[in-house]
C-alpha positions as CSV (number, residue, x, y, z in Angstrom):
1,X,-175.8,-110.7,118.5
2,X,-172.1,-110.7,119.2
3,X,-170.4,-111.7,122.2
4,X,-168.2,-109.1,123.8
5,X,-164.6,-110.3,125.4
6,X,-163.3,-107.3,127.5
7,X,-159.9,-105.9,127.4
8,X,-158.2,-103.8,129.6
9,X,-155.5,-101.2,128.6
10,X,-151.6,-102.2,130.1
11,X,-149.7,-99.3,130.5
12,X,-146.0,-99.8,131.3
13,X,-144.6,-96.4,132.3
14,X,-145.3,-94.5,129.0
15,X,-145.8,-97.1,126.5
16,X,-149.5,-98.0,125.9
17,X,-150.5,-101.6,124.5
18,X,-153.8,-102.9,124.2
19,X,-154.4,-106.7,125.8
20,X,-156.9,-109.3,126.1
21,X,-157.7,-110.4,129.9
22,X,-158.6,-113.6,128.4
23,X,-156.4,-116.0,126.7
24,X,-159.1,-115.3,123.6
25,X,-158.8,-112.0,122.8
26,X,-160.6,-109.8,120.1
27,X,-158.7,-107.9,119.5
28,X,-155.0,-106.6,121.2
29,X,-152.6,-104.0,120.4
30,X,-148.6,-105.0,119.6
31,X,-147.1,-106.4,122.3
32,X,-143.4,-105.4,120.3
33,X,-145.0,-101.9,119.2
34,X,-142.4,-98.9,120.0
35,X,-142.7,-97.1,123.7
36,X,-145.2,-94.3,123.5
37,X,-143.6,-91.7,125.2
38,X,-145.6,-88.8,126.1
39,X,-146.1,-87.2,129.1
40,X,-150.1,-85.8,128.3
41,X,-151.8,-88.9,127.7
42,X,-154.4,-90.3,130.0
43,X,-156.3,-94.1,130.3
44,X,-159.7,-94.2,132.3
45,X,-162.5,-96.9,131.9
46,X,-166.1,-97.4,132.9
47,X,-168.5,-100.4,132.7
48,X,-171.4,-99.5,131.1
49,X,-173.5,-101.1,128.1
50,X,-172.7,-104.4,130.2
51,X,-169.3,-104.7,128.9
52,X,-165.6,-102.3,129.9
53,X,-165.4,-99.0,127.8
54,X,-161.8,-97.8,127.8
55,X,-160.2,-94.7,126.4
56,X,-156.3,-93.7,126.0
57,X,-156.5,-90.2,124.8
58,X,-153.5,-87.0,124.5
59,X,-154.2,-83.7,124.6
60,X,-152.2,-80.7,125.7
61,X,-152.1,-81.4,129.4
62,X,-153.2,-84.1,131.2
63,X,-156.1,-82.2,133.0
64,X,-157.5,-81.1,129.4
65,X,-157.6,-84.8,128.5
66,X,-159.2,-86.4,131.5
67,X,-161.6,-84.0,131.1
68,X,-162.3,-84.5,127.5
69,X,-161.9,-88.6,128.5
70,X,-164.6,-87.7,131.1
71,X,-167.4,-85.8,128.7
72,X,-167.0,-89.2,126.4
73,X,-167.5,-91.4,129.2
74,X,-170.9,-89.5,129.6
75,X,-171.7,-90.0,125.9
76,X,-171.9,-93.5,126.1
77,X,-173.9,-93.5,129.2
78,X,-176.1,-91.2,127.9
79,X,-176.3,-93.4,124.9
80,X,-177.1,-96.3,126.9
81,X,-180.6,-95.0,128.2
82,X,-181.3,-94.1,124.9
83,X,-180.4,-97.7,123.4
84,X,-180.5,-100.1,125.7
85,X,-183.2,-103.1,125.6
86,X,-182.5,-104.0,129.1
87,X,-183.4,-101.0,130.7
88,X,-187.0,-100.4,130.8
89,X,-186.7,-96.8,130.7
90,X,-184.9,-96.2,128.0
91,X,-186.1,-94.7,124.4
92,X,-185.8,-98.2,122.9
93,X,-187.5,-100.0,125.3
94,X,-190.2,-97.7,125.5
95,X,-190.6,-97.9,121.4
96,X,-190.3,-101.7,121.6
97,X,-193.4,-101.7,123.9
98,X,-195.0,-98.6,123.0
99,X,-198.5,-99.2,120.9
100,X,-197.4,-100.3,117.4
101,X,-200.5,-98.8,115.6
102,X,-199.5,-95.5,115.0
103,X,-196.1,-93.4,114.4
104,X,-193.6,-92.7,117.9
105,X,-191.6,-90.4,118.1
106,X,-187.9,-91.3,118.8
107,X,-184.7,-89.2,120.0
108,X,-182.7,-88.3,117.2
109,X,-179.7,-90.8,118.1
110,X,-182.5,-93.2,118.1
111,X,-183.6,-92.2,115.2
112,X,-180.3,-92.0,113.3
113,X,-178.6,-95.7,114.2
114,X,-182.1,-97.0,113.2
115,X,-181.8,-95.5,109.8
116,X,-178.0,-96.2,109.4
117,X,-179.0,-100.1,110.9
118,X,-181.4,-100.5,107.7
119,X,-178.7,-99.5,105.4
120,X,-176.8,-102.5,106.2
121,X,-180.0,-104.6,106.3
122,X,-180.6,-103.6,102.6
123,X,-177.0,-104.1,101.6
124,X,-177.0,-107.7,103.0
125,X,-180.3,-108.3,101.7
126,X,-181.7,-108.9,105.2
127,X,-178.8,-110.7,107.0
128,X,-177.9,-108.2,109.4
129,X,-181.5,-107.1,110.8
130,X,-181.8,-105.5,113.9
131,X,-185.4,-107.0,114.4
132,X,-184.2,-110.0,115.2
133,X,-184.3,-109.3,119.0
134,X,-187.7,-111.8,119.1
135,X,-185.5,-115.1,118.0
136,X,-182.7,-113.9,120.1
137,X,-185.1,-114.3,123.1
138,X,-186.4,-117.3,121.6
139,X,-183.0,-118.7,122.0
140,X,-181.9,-117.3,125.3
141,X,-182.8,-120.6,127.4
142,X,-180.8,-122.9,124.5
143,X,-177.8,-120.2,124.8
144,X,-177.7,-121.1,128.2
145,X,-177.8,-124.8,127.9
146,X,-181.1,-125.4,128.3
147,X,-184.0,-126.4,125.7
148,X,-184.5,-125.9,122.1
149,X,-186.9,-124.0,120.5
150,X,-189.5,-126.0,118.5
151,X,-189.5,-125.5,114.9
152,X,-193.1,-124.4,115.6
153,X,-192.0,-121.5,118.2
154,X,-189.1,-120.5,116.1
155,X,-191.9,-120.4,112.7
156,X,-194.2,-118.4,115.0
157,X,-191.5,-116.0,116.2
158,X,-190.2,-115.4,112.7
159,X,-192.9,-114.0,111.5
160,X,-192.1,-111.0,113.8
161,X,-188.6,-110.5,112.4
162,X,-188.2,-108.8,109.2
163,X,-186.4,-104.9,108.7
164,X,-189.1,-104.4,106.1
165,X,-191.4,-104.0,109.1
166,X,-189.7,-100.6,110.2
167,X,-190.7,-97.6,108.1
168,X,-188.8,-93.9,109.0
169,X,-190.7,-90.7,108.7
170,X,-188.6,-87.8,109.2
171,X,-187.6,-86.6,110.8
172,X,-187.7,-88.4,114.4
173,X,-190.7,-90.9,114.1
174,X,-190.7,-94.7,113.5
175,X,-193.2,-96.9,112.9
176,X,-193.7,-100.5,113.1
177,X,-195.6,-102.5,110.4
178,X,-196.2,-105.5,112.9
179,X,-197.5,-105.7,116.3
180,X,-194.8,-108.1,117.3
181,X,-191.7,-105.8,115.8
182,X,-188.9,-105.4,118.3
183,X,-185.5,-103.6,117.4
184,X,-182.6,-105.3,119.4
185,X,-179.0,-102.8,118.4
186,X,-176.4,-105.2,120.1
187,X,-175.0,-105.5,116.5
188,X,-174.4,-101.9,116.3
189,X,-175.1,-100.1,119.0
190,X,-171.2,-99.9,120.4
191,X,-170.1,-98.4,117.7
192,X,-172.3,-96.0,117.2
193,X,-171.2,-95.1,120.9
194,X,-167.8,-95.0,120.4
195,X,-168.2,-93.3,117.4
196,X,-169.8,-90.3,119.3
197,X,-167.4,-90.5,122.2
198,X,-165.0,-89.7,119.8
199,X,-167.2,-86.6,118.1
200,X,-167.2,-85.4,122.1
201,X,-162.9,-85.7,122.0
202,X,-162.5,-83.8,119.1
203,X,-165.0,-81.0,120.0
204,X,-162.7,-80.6,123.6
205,X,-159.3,-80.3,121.1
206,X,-159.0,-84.1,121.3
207,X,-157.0,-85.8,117.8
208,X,-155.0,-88.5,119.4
209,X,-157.6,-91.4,121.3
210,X,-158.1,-95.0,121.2
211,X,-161.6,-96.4,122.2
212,X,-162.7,-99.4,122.5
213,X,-165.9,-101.1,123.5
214,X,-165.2,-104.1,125.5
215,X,-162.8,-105.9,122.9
216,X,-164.9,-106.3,120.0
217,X,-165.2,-102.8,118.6
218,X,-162.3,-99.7,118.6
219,X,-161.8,-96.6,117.4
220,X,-158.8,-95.1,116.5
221,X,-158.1,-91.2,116.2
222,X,-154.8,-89.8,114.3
223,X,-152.1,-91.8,116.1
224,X,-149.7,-92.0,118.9
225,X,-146.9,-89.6,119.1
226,X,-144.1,-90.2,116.7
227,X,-146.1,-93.7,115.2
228,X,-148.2,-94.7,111.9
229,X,-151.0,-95.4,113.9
230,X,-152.4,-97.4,116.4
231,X,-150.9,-101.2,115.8
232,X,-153.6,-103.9,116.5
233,X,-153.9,-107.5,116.8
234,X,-157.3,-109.2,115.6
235,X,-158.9,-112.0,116.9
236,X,-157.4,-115.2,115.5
237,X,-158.7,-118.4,117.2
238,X,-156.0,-120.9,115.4
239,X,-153.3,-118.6,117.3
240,X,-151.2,-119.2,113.8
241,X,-151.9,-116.4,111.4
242,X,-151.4,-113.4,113.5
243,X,-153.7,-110.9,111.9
244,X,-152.9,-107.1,112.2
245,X,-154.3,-103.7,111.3
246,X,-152.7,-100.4,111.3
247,X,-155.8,-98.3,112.8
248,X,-155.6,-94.1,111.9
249,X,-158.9,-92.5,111.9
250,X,-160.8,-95.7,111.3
251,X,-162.5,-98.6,113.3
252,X,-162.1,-102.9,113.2
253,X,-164.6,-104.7,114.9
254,X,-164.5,-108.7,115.7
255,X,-167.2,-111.3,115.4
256,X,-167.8,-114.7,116.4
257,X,-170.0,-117.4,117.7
258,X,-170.2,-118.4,121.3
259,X,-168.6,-121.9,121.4
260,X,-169.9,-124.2,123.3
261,X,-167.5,-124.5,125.8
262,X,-167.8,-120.8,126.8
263,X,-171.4,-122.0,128.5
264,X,-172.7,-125.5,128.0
265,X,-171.6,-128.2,126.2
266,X,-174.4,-128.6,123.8
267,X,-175.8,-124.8,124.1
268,X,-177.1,-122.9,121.2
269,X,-174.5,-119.9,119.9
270,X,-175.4,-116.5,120.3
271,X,-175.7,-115.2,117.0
272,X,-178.5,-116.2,115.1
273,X,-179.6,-116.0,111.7
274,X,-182.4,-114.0,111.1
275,X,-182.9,-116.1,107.8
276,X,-183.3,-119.3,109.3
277,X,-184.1,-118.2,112.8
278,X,-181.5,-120.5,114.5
279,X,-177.8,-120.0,115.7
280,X,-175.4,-119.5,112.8
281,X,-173.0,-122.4,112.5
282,X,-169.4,-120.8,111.3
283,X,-166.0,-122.1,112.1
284,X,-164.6,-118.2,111.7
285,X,-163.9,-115.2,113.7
286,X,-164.6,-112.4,111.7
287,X,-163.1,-109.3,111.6
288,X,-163.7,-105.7,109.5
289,X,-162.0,-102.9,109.2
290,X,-163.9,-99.7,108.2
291,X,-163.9,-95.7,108.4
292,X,-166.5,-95.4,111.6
293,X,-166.9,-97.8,114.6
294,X,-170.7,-98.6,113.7
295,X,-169.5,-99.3,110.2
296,X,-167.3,-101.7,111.5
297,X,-170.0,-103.5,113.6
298,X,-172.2,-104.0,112.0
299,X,-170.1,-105.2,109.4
300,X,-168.6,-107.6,111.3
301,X,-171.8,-109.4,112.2
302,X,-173.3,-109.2,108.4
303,X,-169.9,-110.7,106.9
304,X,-169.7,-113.2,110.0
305,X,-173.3,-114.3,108.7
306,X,-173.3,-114.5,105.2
307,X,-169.8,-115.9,104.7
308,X,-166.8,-115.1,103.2
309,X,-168.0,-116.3,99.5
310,X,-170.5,-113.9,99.9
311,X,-169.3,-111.8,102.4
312,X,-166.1,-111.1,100.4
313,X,-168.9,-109.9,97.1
314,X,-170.3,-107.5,99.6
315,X,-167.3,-105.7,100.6
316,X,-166.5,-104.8,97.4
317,X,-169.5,-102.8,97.0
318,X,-168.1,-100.8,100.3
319,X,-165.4,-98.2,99.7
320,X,-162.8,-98.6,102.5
321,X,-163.7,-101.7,104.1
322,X,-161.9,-104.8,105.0
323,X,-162.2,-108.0,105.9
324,X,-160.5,-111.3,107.4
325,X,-162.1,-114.2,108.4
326,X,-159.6,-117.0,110.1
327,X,-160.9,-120.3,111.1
328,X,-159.8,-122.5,114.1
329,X,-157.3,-124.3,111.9
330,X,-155.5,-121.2,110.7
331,X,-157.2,-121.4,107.1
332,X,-158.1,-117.7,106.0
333,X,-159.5,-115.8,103.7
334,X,-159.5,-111.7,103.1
335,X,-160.5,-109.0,101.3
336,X,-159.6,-105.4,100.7
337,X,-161.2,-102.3,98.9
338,X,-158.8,-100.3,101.2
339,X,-157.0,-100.8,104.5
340,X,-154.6,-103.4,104.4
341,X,-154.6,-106.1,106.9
342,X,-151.4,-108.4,107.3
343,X,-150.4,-111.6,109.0
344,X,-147.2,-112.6,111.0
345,X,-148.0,-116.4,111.1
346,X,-147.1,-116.5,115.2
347,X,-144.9,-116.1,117.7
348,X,-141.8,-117.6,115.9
349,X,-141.8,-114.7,113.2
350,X,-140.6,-111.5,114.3
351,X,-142.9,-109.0,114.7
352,X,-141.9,-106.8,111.8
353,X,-141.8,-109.7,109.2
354,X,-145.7,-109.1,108.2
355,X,-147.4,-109.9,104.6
356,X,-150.9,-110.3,103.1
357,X,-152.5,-113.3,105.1
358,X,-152.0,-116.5,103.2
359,X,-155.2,-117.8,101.9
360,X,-156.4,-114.8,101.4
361,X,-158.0,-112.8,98.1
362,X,-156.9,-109.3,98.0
363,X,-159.2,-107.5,95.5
């Protein structure tokens, strides 16, 4: 559901900054941000989850940290053949295609990101569903430029799609209401990752770490020595309005739909809605700020979805979640029942001179 740019971390002897390897960036870290100077902080990365996991983490000495860095890379790879829908021996795929008439027993992380998963279904009334993995199949051929789906195909497929059609029964069993039920996480699933790779750095005397989940989802821990917190830049496809987070002990994930020109001319995006069972059409890139990194994406996704009339209704019911959503022109609108996010309105302003974006409603 969400279309992952990596990033890789630039470190310039012992200042750390966070860049895009792509001209359109996620998400990227201060390019004017003070030198982090510290002598026990280490960087590693690993591809797994089909996208670049990287950690920058302190700790007391540098050996204590790269092991710590090392036990969280093993998290998320653990994680992965528990969640993944692409491996075939994972604990998701095997519920996906286990017999649907009675109960299955899951692994509790399985068990847990499905339950916090239908907490955001019911407070988007439906829009972010992680059931929707049988229309994002549906779609895969159009994604890639080839044909659409017939409104027939998509009716048919839709009747499979529906979080109502999972039912929890503690403590670790699930069970579908529909034979045709599949549970697809991509919405979530990285930050529910990240947000135990960073449970694994605190248990090894970890406080100071930045993760992030190729581009679209980080975690931040404390902050850098001598600094507020961790300084990022969010994805801002106009390049005008600059938006920026200060990240301590909190999470911002970035949404958007795949344009065209990133596959085929006239190919479907990647995000579909599971209302209407086609791509959503949006001229925004999305991002939220909130206190855990699969708070943050599946927020991202859900606000991406519904709007920013709508979207902007729903945050206030969420306490310490914001939101921007900037459009290709530079036209934005926001919302706060917390963190601030500020603007510097490009490359001409100097780095410091930040305010509420312009456009946007602060509530």
């Amino acid at each position: 559901m969400r279309w992952n740019k990596p990033l890789a971390f630039v470190l310039l002897g012992a200042s750390v900054a966070l860049a895009s390897a792509e001209a359109s960036q996620a998400v990227s870290l201060h390019k004017n941000q003070a030198p982090l100077v510290h002598k026990n902080f280490v960087h590693k990365k690993k591809y797994v989850m089909g996208t670049v996991f990287e950690i920058v983490a302190y700790g007391e000495s540098p050996a204590k940290a790269s092991d710590a860095v090392d036990q969280a890379f093993r998290e998320i790879v653990r994680l992965d053949d528990v969640m993944s829908d692409y491996k075939a021996d994972s604990a998701l795929s095997r519920l996906n295609h286990s017999s649907h008439s009675r109960p299955q027993a899951v692994p509790p992380d399985l068990y847990r990101i499905i339950a916090e998963a239908l907490q955001y279904s019911r407070l988007s009334a439906g829009k972010f569903d992680v059931t929707v993995g049988p229309l994002v199949n549906l779609w895969k051929a159009a994604i890639r430029g080839g044909a659409t789906p017939s409104a027939g195909e998509e009716e048919k497929v839709r009747a499979c799609v529906g979080y109502e059609k999972i039912e929890l029964l503690p403590p670790d069993r699930v069970q579908f209401l529909s034979p045709c039920v599949q549970i697809d996480l991509g919405a979530i699933g990285k930050g529910y990752a990240l947000d135990r790779a960073a449970d694994v750095l605190r248990s090894r005397g970890i406080s100071l770490a930045l993760l992030d989940a190729g581009g679209s989802t980080i975690v931040a821990m404390g902050a850098p020595p001598g600094q507020a917190g961790w300084l990022v830049h969010l994805r801002d496809p106009s390049n005008k309005v600059d938006p920026q987070v200060m990240l301590s002990d909190s999470s911002v994930s970035t949404s958007e739909q795949t344009p065209p020109s990133l596959l085929w001319r006239e190919s479907a995006g990647h995000i579909i809605d599971p209302d209407k069972g086609v791509p959503v059409r949006t001229p925004f890139a999305v991002s939220a700020v909130a206190h855990t990194g699969s708070a943050s994406d599946a927020l991202s996704t859900t606000l991406l979805l519904v709007g920013p009339e709508k979207g902007k209704e729903l945050v206030k019911n969420v306490a310490g979640v914001a939101a921007i959503w900037v459009s290709s022109d530079g036209q934005t609108q926001q919302i706060s029942n917390g963190p601030q996010i500020l603007c510097s309105y490009g490359a001409q302003r100097p780095a410091t001179s930040v305010q509420t974006c312009s456009g946007g409603l602060r509530w």
